[in-house]
C-alpha positions in Angstrom: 26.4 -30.6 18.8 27.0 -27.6 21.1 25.1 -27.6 24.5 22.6 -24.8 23.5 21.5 -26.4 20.7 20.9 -30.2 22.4 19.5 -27.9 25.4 16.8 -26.4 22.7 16.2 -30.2 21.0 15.7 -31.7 24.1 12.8 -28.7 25.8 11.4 -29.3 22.2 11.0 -32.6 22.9 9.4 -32.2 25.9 7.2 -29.7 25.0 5.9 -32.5 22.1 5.4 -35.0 25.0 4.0 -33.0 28.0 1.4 -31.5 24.3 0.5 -35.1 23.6 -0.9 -36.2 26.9 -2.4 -32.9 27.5 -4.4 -33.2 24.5 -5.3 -37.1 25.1 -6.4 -37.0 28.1 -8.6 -33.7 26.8 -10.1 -36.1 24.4 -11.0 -38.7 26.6 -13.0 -36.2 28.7 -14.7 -35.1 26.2 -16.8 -38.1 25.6 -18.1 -37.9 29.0 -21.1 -35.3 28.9 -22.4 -37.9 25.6 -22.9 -40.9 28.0 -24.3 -38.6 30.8 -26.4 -36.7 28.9 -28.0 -40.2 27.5 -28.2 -41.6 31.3 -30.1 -38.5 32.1 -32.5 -38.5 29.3 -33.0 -42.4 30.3 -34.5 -40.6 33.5 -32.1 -41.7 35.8 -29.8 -38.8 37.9 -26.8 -38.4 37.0 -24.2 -39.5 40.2 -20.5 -40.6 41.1 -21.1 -44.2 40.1 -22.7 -43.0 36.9 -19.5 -40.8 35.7 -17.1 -43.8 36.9 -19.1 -46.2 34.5 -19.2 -43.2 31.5 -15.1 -43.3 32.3 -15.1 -47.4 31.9 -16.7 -46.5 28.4 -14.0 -44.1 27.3 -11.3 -46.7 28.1 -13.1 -49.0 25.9 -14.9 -51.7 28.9 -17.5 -51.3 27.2 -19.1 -54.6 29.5 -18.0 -53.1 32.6 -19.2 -49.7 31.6 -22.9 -51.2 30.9 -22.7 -53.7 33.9 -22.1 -50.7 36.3 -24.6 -48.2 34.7 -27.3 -51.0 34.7 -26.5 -51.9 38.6 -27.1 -47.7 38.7 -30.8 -48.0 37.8 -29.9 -47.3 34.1 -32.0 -49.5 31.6 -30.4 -51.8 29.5 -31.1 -50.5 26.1 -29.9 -47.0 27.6 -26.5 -48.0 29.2 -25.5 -49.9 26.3 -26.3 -46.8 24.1 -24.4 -44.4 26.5 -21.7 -46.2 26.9 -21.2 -46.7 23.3 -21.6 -43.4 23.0 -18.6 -43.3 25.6 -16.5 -45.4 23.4 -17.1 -43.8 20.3 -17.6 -40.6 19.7 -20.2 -39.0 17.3 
């Protein structure tokens, strides 16, 4: 293989990888606002501890996710719902 062609496999290949996280960690975000939006219609403000707990969710602790938004004031029925809501997306 001649060097400009491995050059050009191996940006391309890159490029894939660097794409890939870019848009996973994208994705992750974006289920987020859900589980906020649900702590805030529960009545309760939305702070730090509150977006730390939504980002337990997204990584799938769904336990730890609930455990923390109940010790934030969040009701029970709420936090589960949000942080299902973390978890899976609509």
């Amino acid at each position: 293989m001649r060097v400009p062609a491995c050059i050009a496999g191996v940006l391309t290949g890159l490029t894939l990888v660097l794409g890939g996280v870019a848009f996973t960690a994208s994705a992750a975000q974006a289920d987020i606002p859900a589980c906020t939006r649900l702590v805030q219609q529960s009545g309760v403000q939305v702070s730090d501890a509150v977006g730390a707990a939504c980002t337990q969710g997204v990584h799938g602790d769904l336990a730890g996710c609930v455990s923390a938004l109940t010790g934030a004031g969040v009701p029970g029925g709420a936090a589960n719902g949000a942080c299902r809501m973390a978890a899976n997306p609509p």
